[in-house]
Structures are given as structure tokens and as C-alpha cells.
C-alpha positions as a LaTeX table, in Angstrom:
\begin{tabular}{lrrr}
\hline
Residue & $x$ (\AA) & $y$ (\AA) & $z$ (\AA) \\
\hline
Unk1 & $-10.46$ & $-33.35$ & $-27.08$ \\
Unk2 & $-8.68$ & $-35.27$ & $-23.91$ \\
Unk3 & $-7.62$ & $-34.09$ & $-21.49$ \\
Unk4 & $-6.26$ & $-34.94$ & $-18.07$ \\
Unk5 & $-4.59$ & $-33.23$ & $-14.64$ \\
Unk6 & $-0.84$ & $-34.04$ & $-13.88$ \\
Unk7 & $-0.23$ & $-34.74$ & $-10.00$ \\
Unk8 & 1.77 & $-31.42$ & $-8.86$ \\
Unk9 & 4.67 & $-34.15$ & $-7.07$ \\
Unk10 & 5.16 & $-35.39$ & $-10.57$ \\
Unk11 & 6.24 & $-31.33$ & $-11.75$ \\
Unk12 & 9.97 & $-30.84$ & $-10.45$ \\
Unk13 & 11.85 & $-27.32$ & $-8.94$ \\
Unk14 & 12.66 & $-25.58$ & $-12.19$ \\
Unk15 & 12.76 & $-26.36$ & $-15.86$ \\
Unk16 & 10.27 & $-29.25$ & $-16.62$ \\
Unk17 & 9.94 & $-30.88$ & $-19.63$ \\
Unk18 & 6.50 & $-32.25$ & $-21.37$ \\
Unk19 & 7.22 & $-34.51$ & $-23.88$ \\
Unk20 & 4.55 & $-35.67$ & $-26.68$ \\
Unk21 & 4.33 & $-37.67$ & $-29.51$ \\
Unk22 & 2.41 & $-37.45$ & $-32.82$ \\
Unk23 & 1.39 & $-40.39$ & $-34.95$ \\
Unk24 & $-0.22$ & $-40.22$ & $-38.44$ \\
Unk25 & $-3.13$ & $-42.37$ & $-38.16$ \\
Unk26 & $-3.05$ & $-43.92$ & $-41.63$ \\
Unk27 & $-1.08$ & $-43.82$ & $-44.85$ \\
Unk28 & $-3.90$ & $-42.06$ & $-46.45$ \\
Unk29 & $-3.70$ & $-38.83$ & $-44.40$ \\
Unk30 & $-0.73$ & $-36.53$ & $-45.96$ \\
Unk31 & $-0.46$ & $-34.15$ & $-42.46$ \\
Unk32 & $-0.68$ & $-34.29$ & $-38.61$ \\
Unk33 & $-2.12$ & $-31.94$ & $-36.59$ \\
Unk34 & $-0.70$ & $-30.89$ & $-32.97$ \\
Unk35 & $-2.81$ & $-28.27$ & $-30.29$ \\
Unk36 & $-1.60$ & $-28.37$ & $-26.71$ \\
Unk37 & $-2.53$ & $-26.39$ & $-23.71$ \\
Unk38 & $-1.39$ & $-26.32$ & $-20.30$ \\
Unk39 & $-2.52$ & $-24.32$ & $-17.35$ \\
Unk40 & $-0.83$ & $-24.45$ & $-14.04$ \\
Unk41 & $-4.05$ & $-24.00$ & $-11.08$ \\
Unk42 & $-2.10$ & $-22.83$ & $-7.56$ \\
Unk43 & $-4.25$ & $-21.93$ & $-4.46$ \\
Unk44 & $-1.46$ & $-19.84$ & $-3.86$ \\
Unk45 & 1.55 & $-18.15$ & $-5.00$ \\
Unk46 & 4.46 & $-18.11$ & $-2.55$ \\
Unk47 & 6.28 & $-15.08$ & $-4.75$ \\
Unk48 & 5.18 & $-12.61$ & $-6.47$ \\
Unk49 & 7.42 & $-11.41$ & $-9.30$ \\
Unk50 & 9.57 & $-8.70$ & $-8.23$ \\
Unk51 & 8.44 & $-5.06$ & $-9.43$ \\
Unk52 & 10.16 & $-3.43$ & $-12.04$ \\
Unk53 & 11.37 & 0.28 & $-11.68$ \\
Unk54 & 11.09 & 2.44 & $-15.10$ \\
Unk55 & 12.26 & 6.19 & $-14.95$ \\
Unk56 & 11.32 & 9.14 & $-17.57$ \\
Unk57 & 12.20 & 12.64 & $-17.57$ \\
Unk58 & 10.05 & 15.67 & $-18.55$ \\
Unk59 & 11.96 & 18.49 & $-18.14$ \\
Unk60 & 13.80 & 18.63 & $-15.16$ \\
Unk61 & 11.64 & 16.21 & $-13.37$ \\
Unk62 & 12.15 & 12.29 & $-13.36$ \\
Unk63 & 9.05 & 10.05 & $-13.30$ \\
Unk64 & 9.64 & 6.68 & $-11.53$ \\
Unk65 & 6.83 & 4.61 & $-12.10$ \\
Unk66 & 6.13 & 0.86 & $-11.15$ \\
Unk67 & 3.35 & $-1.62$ & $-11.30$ \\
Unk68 & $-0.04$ & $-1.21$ & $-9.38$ \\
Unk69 & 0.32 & $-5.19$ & $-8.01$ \\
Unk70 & 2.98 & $-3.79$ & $-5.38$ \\
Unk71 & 0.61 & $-2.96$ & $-2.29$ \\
Unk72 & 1.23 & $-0.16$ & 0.08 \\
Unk73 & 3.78 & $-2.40$ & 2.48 \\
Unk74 & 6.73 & $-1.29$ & $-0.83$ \\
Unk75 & 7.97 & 2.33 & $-0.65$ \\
Unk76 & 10.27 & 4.41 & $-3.09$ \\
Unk77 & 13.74 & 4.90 & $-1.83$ \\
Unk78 & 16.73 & 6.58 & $-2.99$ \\
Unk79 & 20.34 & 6.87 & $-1.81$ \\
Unk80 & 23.47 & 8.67 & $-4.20$ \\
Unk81 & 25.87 & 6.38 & $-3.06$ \\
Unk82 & 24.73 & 3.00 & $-1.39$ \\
Unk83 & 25.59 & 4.06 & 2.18 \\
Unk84 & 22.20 & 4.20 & 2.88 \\
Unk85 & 18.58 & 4.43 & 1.75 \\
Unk86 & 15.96 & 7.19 & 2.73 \\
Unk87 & 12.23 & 7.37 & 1.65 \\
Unk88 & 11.66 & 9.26 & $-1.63$ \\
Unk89 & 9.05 & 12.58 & 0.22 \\
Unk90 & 5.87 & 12.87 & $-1.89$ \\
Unk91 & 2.77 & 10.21 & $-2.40$ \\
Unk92 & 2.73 & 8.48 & $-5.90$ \\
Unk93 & $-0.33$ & 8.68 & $-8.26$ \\
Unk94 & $-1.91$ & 5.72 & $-9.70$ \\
Unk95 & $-2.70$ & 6.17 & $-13.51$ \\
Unk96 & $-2.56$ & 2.94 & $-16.57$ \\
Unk97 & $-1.88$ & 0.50 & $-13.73$ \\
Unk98 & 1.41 & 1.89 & $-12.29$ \\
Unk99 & 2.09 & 4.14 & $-9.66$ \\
Unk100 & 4.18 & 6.67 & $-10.34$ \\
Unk101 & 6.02 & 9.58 & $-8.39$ \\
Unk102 & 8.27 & 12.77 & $-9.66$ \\
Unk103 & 11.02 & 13.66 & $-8.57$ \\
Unk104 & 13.48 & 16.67 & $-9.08$ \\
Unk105 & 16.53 & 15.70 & $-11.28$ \\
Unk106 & 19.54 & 16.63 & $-9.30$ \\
Unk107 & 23.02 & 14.98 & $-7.90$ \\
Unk108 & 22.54 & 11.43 & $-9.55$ \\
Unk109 & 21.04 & 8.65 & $-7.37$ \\
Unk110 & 19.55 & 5.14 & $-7.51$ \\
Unk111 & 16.02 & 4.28 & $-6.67$ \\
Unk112 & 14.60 & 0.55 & $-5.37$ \\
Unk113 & 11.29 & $-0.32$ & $-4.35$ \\
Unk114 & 11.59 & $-1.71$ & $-0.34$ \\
Unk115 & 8.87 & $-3.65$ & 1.23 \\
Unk116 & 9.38 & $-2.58$ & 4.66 \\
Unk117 & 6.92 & $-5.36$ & 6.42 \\
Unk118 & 5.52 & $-7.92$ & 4.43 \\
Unk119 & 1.82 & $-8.95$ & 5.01 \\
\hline
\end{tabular}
């Protein structure tokens, strides 16, 4: 099995595409066979994917739970009508690999994650 590194100025801003060809190495040999892999090694990554939001209800309680990558630099917020955000009171619970934090269903609102200073 080759294999060989591709210089990271010949990989472009966006979609790149990797292009391959298969020959059949004689007339005697009815199929071709094709395996690929490629792994992309970074020292670092410059952004994290965003965190998702996912809200449940039990009850009369919503659960708003979100992935345990975001560190402690995100909080919950909530606002009813975009004018302006406010801190969700309570400290969320870590359980499966997500935080997550109930709240009392009420008035309806919207909920975001806010990193308030990055590291």
C-alpha cells in the first residue's frame, strides 16, 4: 500500500477536489479494485464547530441541552423578543456528553449559547 503526504499550500479555501485514476493491469483480470483514505493532521484548529442547541419537554419543564466540547467561557441565554439577552439562572448538569439545564415552560422565548470571553 502507497502512500504519500500532500503539501497543505497545495489544499485550497473550501471545496477541494482529489482526483484518481484506476487502470486494469491486464486483459486477464475481469475487475479493479479502489481503497482510498485521507486524513487531514492540523496542530491546530482555528474554529471549533459551533454548538448545537436541542430542547425537550417533560412536563412543564424544558430541557436545553448542548454538547460537553463547549467550555465554561459559553453560557445559556434567553430573551422573548430579541431586545435583549439575559443569563438563563441555574447551573447545567453534565450527563451522555451534553450539558443540560431545565427550565420552566412559560411566555415563549429563544435560547443561544454566548461565549462571553473567548480563551
Amino acid at each position: 500500500m502507497a502512500s504519500f503526504e500532500v503539501p497543505v499550500n497545495f489544499l485550497l479555501t473550501g471545496p477541494n477536489v482529489l482526483a484518481v485514476e484506476v487502470h486494469q493491469s491486464s486483459v486477464a483480470v475481469s475487475g479493479a479494485e479502489f481503497d482510498l483514505s485521507f486524513d487531514l493532521l492540523m496542530s491546530t484548529v482555528p474554529f471549533p464547530p459551533a454548538p448545537r442547541l436541542s430542547i425537550t419537554t417533560n412536563g412543564n419543564t424544558a430541557i436545553v441541552r448542548w454538547p460537553d466540547f463547549v467550555d465554561s467561557t459559553w453560557q445559556l441565554e434567553q430573551t422573548g423578543d430579541f431586545s435583549g439577552w439575559t443569563a438563563v439562572a441555574g447551573s447545567p448538569t453534565l450527563a451522555n456528553g451534553f450539558y443540560q439545564l431545565s427550565v420552566p415552560i412559560g411566555a415563549p422565548r429563544f435560547f443561544r449559547l454566548h461565549q462571553a470571553s473567548p480563551p
